[in-house]
N, C-alpha and C positions, 0 to 999 in steps of 0.2 A: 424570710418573708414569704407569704402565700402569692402564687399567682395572679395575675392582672385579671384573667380569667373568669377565676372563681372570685374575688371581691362584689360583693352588690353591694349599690349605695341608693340608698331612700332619700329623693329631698322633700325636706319639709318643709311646709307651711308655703307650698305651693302658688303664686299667682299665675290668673291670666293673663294681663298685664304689668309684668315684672319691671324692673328697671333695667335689671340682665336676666335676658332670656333664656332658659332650657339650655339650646343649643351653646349658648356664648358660654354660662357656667361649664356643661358637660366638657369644651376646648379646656377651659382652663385648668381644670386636671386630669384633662388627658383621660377623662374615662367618662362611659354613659351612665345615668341611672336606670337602675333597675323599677325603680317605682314612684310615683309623685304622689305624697299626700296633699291635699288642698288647705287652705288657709282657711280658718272656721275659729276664729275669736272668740265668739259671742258662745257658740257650745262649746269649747273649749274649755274658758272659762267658765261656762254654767256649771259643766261637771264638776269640775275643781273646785267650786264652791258650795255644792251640795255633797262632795264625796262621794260622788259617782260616775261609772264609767262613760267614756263618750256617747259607746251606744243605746246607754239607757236615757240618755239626756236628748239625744238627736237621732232618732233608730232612721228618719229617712234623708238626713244632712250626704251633703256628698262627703264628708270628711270618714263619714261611719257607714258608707257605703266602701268606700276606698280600703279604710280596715280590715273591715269582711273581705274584702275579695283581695287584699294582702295575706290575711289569713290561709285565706280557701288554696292562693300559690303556694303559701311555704307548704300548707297539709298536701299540697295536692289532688286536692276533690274540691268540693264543695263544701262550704260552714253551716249547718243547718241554722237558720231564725228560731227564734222562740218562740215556744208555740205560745198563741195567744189563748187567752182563758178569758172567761166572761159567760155572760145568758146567752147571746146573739151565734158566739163563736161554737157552744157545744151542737145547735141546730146546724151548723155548716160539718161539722163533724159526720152528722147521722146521716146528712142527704133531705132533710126534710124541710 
């Protein structure tokens, strides 16, 4: 079996208001989490229903901010955003 150590655990579907709290769950098996994603239903589901991913469905939801900056730990940098494209966006490009 791996170390206590090295196991992470992600909880999901995260509340503010739990019925057990963070710390109460983390007792109960005796180990912390590594990461909380937040509870985000509504985009959740929206993705899932249009067959796409959370972040293109909610790019500023705390749920797809949470991701990203899941991401960004396991790479260990930073996740670059996408660059936005459009008329407006190539004049912020040029400086003009």
């Amino acid at each position: 079996y791996p170390k206590k150590e090295t196991i992470k655990i992600i909880l999901n579907r995260y509340e503010k208001d739990p019925v057990l709290t963070v710390k109460e769950s983390e007792q109960s098996i005796d180990h912390s989490f590594s990461w909380l994603i937040p509870n985000d239903f509504k985009t959740t589901m929206t993705a899932i229903n249009l067959g796409k991913i959370i972040l293109e469905v909610g790019k500023n939801t705390d749920i797809s901010k949470s991701f990203r900056d899941l991401a960004a730990s396991i790479l260990g940098g930073s996740v670059p955003e996408k660059e936005k494209t459009g008329f407006w966006n190539k004049f912020k490009k040029t400086g003009l």
